[in-house]
TINU-21715 format. One line per 8 residues: number of its first residue (from 1); their letters; for each residue x, y negated, z negated of C-alpha. Coordinates in Angstrom, 2 decimals. Last residue first. Layout:
NUM) A) X Y Z | ...
REM end
This chain:
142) XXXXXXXX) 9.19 113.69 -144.98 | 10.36 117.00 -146.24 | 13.62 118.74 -147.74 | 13.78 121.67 -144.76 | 13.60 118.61 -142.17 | 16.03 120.35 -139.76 | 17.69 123.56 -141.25 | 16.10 126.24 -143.37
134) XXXXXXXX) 18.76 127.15 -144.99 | 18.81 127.30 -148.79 | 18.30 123.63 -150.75 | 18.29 125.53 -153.92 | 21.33 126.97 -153.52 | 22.94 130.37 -151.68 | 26.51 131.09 -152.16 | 28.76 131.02 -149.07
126) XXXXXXXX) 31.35 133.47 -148.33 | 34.56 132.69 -146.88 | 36.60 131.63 -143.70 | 39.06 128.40 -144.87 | 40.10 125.34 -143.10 | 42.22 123.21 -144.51 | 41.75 119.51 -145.71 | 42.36 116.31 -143.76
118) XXXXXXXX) 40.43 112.70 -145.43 | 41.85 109.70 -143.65 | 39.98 106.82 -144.90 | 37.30 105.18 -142.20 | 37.74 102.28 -141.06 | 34.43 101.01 -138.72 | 35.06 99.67 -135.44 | 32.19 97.88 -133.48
110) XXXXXXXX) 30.45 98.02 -129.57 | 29.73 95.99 -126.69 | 30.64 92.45 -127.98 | 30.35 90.74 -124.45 | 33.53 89.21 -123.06 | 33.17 90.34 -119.55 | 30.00 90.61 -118.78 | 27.29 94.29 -119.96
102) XXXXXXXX) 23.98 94.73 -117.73 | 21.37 96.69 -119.24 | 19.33 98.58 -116.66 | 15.57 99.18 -117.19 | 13.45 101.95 -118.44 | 15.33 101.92 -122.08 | 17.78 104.52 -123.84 | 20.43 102.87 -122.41
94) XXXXXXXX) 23.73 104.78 -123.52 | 26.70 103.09 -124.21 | 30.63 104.64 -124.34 | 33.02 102.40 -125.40 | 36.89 102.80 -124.13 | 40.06 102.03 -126.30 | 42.84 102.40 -123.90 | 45.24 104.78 -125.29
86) XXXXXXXX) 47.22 104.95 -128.13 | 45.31 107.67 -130.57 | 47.77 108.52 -133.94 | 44.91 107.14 -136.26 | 41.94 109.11 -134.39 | 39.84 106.79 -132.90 | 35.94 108.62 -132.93 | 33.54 106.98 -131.15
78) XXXXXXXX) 30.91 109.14 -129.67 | 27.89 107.53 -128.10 | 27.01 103.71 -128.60 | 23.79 102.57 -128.46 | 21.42 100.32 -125.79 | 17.96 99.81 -126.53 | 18.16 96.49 -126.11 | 16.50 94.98 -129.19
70) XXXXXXXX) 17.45 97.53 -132.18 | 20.41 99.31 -130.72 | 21.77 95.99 -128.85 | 21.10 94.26 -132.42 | 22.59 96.76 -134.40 | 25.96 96.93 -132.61 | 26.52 101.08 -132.25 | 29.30 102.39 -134.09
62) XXXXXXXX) 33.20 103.13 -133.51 | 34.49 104.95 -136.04 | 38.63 104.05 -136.92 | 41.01 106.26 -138.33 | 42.65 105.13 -141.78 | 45.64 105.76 -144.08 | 48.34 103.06 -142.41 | 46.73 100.31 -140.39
54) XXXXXXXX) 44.63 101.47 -137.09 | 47.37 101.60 -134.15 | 45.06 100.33 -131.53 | 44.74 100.30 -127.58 | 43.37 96.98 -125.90 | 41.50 96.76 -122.04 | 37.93 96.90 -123.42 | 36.83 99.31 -120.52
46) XXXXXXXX) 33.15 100.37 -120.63 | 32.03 104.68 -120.22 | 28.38 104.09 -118.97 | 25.37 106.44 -119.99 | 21.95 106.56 -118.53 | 17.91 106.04 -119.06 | 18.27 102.80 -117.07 | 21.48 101.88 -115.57
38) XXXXXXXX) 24.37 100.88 -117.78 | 25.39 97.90 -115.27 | 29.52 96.75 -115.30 | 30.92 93.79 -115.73 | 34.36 94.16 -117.06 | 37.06 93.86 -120.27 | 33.49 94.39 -122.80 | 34.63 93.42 -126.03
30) XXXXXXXX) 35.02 95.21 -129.51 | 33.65 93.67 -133.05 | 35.09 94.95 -136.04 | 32.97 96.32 -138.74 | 32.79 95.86 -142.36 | 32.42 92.40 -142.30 | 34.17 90.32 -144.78 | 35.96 87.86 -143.49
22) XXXXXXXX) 32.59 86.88 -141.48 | 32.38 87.64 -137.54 | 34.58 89.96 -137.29 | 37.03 90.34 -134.51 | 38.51 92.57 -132.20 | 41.55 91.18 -129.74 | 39.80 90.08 -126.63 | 41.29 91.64 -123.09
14) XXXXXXXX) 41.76 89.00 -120.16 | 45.35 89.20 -119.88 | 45.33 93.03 -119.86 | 46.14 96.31 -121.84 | 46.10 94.06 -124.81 | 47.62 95.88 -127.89 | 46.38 95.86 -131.47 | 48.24 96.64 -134.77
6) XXXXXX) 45.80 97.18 -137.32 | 47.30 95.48 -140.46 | 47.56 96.80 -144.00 | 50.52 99.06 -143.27 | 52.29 95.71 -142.05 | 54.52 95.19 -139.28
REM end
């Protein structure tokens, strides 16, 4: 078993290993293990039927597909896969539209992105003002 390698588990027969489309893709593309409708204006929690080890120094982010974002109107919620996770790797989707969405069996629903594993301490303390200061939401503008 290599560090190097996400180790992936099907859950079920029918379960699709992720993929990319090009070597190089950033992202791995997840599959839908069911039909299931994400009503209009609501949120659906989608089985892909695999768990994942994600190779040695990473945790993987799963992300909204672009093209269901930009032409559906359905996004991923969430999506954090911490590296010692092992259960079923499930998608959240949210339909932002006014009709349903409805997701087959073998549709890309959703995509892992590695992210390094970065853990520091916690520490209380007191903060210096800057420049930016705190005025919160859109403080630096259009």
């Amino acid at each position: 078993m290599s560090p190097h390698r996400h180790i992936v588990q099907r859950l079920h027969p029918n379960a699709k290993l992720p993929t990319r489309n090009y070597p190089d893709d950033i992202g791995l593309d997840v599959y839908s293990l069911e039909d299931v409708t994400v009503p209009a204006h609501s949120v659906v929690i989608v089985g892909t039927g695999i768990k994942i080890k994600p190779a040695d120094g990473v945790w993987l982010q799963g992300e909204s597909r672009s093209g269901m974002a930009a032409n559906v109107g359905v996004s991923l919620l969430g999506g954090i896969i911490d590296h010692k996770y092992r259960g079923e790797i499930k998608i959240i989707l949210s339909n932002h539209k006014d009709s349903d969405y409805p997701v087959r069996v073998g549709d890309k629903i959703a995509q892992l992105v590695e992210r390094p594993i970065l853990i520091h301490e916690v520490e209380e303390g007191a903060l210096d003002e800057t420049e930016r200061g705190s005025s919160g939401f859109g403080s630096s503008g259009r």
